[in-house]
N, C-alpha and C positions, 0 to 999 in steps of 0.2 A: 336521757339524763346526762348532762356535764361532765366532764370528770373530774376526779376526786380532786382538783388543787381547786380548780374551779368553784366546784361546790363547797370548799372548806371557807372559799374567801366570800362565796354567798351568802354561807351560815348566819351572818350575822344579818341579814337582811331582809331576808326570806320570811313571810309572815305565812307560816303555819296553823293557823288559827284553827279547829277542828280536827286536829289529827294529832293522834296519841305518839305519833312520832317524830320527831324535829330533822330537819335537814343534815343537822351536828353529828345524830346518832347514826344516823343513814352513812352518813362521809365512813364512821368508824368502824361501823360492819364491817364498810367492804373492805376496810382498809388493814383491818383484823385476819379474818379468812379465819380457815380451817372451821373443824366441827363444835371446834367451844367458841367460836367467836358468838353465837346469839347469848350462851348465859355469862357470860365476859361484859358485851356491850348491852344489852339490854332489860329493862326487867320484865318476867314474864306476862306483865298485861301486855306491855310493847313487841313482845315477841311475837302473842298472839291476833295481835292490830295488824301483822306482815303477813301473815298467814292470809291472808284476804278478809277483809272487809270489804263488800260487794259497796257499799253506800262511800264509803271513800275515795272507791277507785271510779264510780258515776263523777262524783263531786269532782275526783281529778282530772275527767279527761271529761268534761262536759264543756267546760269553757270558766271554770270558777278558778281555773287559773293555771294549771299545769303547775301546782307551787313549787314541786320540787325541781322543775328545771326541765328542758328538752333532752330525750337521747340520743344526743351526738356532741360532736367534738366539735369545736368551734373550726374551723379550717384557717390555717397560718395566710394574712393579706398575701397576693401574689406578689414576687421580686418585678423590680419595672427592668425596662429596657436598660436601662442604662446602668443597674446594677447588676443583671445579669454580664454586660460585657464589661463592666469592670472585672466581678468576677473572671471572666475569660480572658483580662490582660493578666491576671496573675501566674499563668501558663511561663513556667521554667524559659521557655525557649523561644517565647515573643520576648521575657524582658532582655534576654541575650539581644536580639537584633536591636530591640531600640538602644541600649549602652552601644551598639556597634552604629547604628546610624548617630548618635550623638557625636561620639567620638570621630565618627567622618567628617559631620560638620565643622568639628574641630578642627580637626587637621587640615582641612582646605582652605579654612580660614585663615589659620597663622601660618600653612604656607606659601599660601598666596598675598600675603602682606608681606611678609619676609623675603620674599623671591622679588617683590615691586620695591621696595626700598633697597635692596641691594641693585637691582636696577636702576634707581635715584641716583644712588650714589655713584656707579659708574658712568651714569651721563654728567654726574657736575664734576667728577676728578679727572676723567680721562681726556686728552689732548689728543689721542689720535681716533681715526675715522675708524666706524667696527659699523661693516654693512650689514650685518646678519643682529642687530641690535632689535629692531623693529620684528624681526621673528621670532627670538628668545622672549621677548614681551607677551607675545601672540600664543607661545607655548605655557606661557606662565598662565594664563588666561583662562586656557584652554582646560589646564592639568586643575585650575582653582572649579571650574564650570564642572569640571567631571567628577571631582572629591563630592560637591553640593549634589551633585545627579543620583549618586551612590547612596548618600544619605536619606533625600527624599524617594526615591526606588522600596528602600527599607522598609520607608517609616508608612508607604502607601499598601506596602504588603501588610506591613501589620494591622494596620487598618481595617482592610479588608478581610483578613482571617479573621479580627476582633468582631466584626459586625455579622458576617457568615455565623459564627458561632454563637454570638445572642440572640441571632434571629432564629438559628436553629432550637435553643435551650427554649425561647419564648412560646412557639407555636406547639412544643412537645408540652408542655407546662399548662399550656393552654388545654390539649384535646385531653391530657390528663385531667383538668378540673371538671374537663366537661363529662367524662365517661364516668370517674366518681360521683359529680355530682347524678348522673341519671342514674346512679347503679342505687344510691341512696333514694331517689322518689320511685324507682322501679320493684325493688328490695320490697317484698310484703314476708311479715311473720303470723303465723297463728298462735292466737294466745286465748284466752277464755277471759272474759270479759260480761260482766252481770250475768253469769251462768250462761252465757253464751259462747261458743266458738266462733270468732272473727278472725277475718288475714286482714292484717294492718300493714302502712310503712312504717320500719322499723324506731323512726323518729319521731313517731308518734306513743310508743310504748312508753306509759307512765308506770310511776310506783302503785304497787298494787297488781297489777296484771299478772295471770299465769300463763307464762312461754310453754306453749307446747313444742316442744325439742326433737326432732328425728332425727335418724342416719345421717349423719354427715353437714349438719347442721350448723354453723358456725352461732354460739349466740350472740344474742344482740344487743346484750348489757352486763351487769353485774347482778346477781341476785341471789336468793336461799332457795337451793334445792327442797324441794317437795315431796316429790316421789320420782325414782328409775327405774330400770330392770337393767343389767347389766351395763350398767351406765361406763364408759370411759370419755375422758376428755382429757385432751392437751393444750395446754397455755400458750401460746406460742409471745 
């Protein structure tokens, strides 16, 4: 079964045709809870329609349609590469480095134009010979080459941290889809079914079924208690 946002916004669509109970009243139940939710949301034919009816719950899980919807959760698309490592540029201290490789860029740029025009200008106004002219150039050059070295050095570590890091998110993300996905076709529950006891996957459990529940059991949908012995559970 869907969940409840799910199912409220199928309400309207969902053809019920044969069942004393609509999708709408279903969503409310569970959305109710406690021990007055059945005479709250229901009226007592409909109460007794949940209680099982053996020919509803054929009709439901036969192929006439699953009407009220599969039990499971729709799973969120996966994030692509390239949104996981954006994600992973937003890291505090990669955006430090790139404002610092920026601002390198910057500054080896205006000071190496700065440092060449003041050099301009002392080869058109000066009258006398300065042999060490030709090396102070060469320094300027050099000191411009190694500001821009600084900056790309930076900006190639970040890079590489950024891609390490999505490829890492991506491949954990991935053996995650796969290990849920197998836990869900592997996952069998026992439930009673045309006066039968069957073990199903769990995402095959239509409305109508009774879960048989043991020790330790996590269940596998929402539904109306029937009968316990010492029942406890926690909601997690």
């Amino acid at each position: 079964m869907p969940t409840r946002d799910s199912l409220a916004v199928e309400s309207t669509s969902v053809n019920t045709k044969g069942f004393d109970v609509s999708l709408k009243e279903l969503c409310q139940l569970m959305d109710m809870r406690g021990p007055n939710a059945l005479e709250k949301a229901f009226v007592p034919k409909s109460r007794q329609t949940l209680l099982v009816d053996c020919q509803i719950v054929q009709q439901n899980w036969k192929g006439e349609g699953n009407v009220f919807g599969r039990n499971e959760i729709p799973p969120l698309p996966p994030k692509s590469f390239i949104r996981l490592a954006w994600e992973a540029l937003q890291d505090v201290t990669l955006i430090i480095l790139l404002i610092a490789a920026i601002i390198s860029f910057c500054i080896s740029f205006y000071t190496g134009n700065t440092s060449k025009n003041n050099l301009n200008n002392l080869k058109t106004t000066t009258t006398t010979i300065i042999p060490d002219l030709n090396n102070t150039n060469k320094e300027v050059i050099n000191d411009e080459h190694a500001g821009r070295i600084e900056g790309v050095a930076i900006l190639i570590a970040v890079i590489v941290v950024v891609l390490v890091t999505a490829l890492n998110d991506w491949s954990k993300e991935k053996q995650f889809r796969g290990l849920q996905s197998k836990i869900e076709t592997e996952h069998k529950f026992s439930v009673i079914r045309d006066s039968k006891p069957v073990d199903i996957v769990i995402n095959e459990i239509v409305v109508g079924d009774i879960c048989r529940v043991k020790y330790g059991d996590l269940l596998p949908a929402d539904g109306i208690l029937l009968q316990s012995n010492d029942l406890k559970a926690r909601r997690n």
